[in-house]
N, C-alpha and C positions, 0 to 999 in steps of 0.2 A: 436161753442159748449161751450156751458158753464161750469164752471169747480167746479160749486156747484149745489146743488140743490133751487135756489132760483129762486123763483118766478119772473115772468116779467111782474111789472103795467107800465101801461102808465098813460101820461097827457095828452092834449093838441100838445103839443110841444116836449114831454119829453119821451123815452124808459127808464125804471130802469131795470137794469137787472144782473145778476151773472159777476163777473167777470171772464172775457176769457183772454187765454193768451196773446192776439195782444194788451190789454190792459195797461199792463206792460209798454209802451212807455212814454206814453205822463204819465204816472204817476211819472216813472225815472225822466220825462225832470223836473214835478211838484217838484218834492222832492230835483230837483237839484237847482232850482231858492232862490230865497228868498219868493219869494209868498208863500212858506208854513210854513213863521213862525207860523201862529195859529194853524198848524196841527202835530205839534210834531217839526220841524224844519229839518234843511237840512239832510240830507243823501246821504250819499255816495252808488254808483248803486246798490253793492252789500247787503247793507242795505235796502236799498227801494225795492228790491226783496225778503228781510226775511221778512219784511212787508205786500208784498201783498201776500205772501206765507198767513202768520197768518192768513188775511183778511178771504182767503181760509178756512182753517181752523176753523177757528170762525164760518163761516156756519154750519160748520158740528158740529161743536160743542153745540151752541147754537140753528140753527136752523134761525139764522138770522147774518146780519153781513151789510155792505157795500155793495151798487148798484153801477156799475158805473150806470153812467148817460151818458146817450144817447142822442145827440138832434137827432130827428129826418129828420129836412130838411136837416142837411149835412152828418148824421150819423156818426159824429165825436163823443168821447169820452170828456165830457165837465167837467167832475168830478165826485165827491161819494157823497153819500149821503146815509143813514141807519142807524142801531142801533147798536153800540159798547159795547162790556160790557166785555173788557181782567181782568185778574189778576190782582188787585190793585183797580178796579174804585170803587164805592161805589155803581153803581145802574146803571143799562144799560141807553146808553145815547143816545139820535138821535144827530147824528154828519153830516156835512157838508164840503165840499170843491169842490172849481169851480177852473179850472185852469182859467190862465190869458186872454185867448183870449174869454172868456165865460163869462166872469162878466159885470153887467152893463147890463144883459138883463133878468135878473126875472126871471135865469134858477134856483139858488140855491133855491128863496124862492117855488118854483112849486116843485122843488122835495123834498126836504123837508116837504115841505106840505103832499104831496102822501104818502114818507117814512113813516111820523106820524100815517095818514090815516091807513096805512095797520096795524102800531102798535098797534094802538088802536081796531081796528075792527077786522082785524084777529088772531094775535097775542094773543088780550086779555090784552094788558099792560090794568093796572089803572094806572099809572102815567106815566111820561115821562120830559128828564129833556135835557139839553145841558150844556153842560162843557167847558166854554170860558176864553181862558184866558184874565189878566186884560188887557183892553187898546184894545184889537180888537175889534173898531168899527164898522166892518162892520160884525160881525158877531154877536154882541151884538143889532147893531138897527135887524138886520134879527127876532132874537128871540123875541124879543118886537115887530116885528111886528108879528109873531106868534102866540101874546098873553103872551109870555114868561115873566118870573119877577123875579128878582134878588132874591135868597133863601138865600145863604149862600158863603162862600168861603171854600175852603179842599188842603190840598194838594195831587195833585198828584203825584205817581209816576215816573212817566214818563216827566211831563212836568211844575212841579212846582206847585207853586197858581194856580189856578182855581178856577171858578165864577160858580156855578150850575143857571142855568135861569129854572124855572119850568115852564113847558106851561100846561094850562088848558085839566080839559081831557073833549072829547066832549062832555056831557053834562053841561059844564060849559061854554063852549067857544063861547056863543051867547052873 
């Protein structure tokens, strides 16, 4: 059961869907690793619970928030991916993160994609942007290959400098 009211697209390959509590896990494990420096950085368990609490949250508040991401042939939990927009940011953002056993196979840029999709078409956004910090490569080529293009830098909050990448909205994006 899902513990928002968010919608569930597919891909291909990909389930997006509300986050459920069995989810918690592998996000714990994400937030415990170093792999989540581009994602706010480590957290302590009890941290990474007040976290996906918000995530909660933020659905209800905004009406959008964080998928995980589903792959389908193992129906493992492979990451988030959705539209962030807490206290501090300047403009709601499509964010991204793949746990480690998940990269390396074109999960992030599909649901991502979808996530945008649904922003654009259902939502209504007219813009859409990601918020990268400097030096993450691999989050930075992701958004270029999105179409995405370096706009500006701000600081956040939360997580220092940030790089806003703006991605075309879809009538630009041919």
């Amino acid at each position: 059961m899902s513990l928002t009211n968010a919608p569930t697209l597919e891909t291909e390959r990909l389930v997006l869907r509300g986050p459920q509590v069995a989810d918690f896990e592998p996000l714990a494990a994400f937030y415990a690793s170093d792999h989540c420096v581009g994602f706010g950085g480590r957290l302590e368990r009890d941290e990474a619970w007040r976290w996906f609490a918000s995530n909660v949250g933020h659905w209800h508040i905004h009406g959008y928030g964080y998928f995980s991401i589903v792959e389908k042939a193992s129906g493992d939990v492979a990451g988030l991916t959705g539209i962030w927009n807490p206290e501090g940011w300047p403009e709601p953002e499509l964010g991204y993160a793949l746990f480690e056993a998940f990269e390396g196979h074109g999960i992030a840029g599909e649901g991502a994609e979808r996530a945008r999709q649904w922003a654009f078409e259902d939502l209504g956004f007219k813009t859409l942007s990601s918020h990268i910090i400097p030096g993450n490569a691999r989050s930075i080529a992701l958004a270029e290959r999105m179409g995405g293009t370096f706009e500006r830098a701000y600081q956040n909050p939360h997580m220092g400098e940030d790089h806003i990448y703006r991605y075309p909205t879809p009538e630009h994006a041919q």
